[in-house]
Structures are given as structure tokens and as C-alpha cells.
C-alpha positions as CSV (number, residue, x, y, z in Angstrom):
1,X,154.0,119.8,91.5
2,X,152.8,119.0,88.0
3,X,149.6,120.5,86.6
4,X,147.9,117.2,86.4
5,X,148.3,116.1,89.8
6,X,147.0,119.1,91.3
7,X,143.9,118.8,88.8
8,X,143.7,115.3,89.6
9,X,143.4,116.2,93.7
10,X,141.5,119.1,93.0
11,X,139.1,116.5,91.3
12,X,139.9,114.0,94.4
13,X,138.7,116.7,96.9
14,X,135.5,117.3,95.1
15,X,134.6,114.0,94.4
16,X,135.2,113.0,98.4
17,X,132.7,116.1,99.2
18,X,129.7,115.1,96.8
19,X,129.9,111.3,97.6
20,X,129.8,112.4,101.4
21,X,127.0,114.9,100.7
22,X,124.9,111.9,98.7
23,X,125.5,109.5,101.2
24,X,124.4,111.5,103.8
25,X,121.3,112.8,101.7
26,X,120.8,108.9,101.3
27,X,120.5,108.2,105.1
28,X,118.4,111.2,105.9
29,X,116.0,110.5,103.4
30,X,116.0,106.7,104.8
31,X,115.4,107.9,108.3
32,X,112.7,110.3,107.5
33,X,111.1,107.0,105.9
34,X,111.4,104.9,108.7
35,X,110.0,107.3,111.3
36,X,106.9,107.9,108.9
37,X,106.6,104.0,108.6
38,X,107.6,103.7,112.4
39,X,109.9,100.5,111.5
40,X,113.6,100.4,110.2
41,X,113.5,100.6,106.6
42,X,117.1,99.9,104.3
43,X,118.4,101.4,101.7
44,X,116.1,100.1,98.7
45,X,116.7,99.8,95.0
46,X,117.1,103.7,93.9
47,X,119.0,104.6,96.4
48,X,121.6,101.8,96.2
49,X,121.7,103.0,91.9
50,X,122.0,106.5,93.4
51,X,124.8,105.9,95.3
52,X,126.7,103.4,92.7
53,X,126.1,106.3,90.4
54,X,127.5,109.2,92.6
55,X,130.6,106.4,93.0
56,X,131.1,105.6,89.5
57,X,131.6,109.8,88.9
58,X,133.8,110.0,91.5
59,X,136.0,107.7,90.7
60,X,136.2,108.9,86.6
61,X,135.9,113.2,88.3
62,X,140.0,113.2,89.4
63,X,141.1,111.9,86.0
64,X,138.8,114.2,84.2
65,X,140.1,116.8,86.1
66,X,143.5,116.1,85.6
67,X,143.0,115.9,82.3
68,X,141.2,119.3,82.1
69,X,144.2,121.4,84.2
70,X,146.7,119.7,81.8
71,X,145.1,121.3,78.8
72,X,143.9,124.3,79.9
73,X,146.9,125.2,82.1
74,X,149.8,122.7,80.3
């Protein structure tokens, strides 16, 4: 397989594992919130920017990373 693939699904993997991890830091932070205001609260402006900006890297992290493996391994 060529060394840019690998780096770009290396970078694939990664990005897939902090988006989870965000998302899911996201929601517990959101519960906590609602069971301290005892109503359901929604995801409000930071957290939406959070999460666009987690997104945004993973999306550019694989190409980066493929990138990165072709020069330091090419």
C-alpha cells in the first residue's frame, strides 16, 4: 500500500477517536448541566463551536498526515 494512504488512515483513525471522545465530553458536560438545572438543557453556543472545531481538524488531520508519512517515510 503507498506510504500516503496508510498516513492518511492512520490520520482517519485518529481523527474518528478524538471527534468521538469530544462528542461524548460534549453530552456529559450537557447532562451534568441539566441534572444541576433539573430541566433538559441543549447544546448551547460553545459547545456547537467546539464541536465544529474538533470537525474542521478532523477532516484537514488525514491529509496532514498523509502528507507527513510521505515525507518523512517517501
Amino acid at each position: 500500500m503507498n506510504i500516503w494512504i496508510e498516513g492518511a488512515l492512520v490520520g482517519a483513525g485518529i481523527a474518528a477517536v478524538l471527534i468521538i471522545f469530544e462528542y461524548l465530553a460534549i453530552q456529559r458536560e450537557v447532562a451534568e448541566r441539566s441534572k444541576r438545572m433539573a430541566k433538559q438543557v441543549e447544546w448551547d453556543s460553545n459547545h456547537r463551536s467546539r464541536m465544529r472545531g474538533v470537525l474542521s481538524f478532523g477532516l484537514i488531520l488525514p491529509i496532514g498526515c498523509a502528507i507527513g508519512a510521505w515525507l518523512v517515510w517517501g
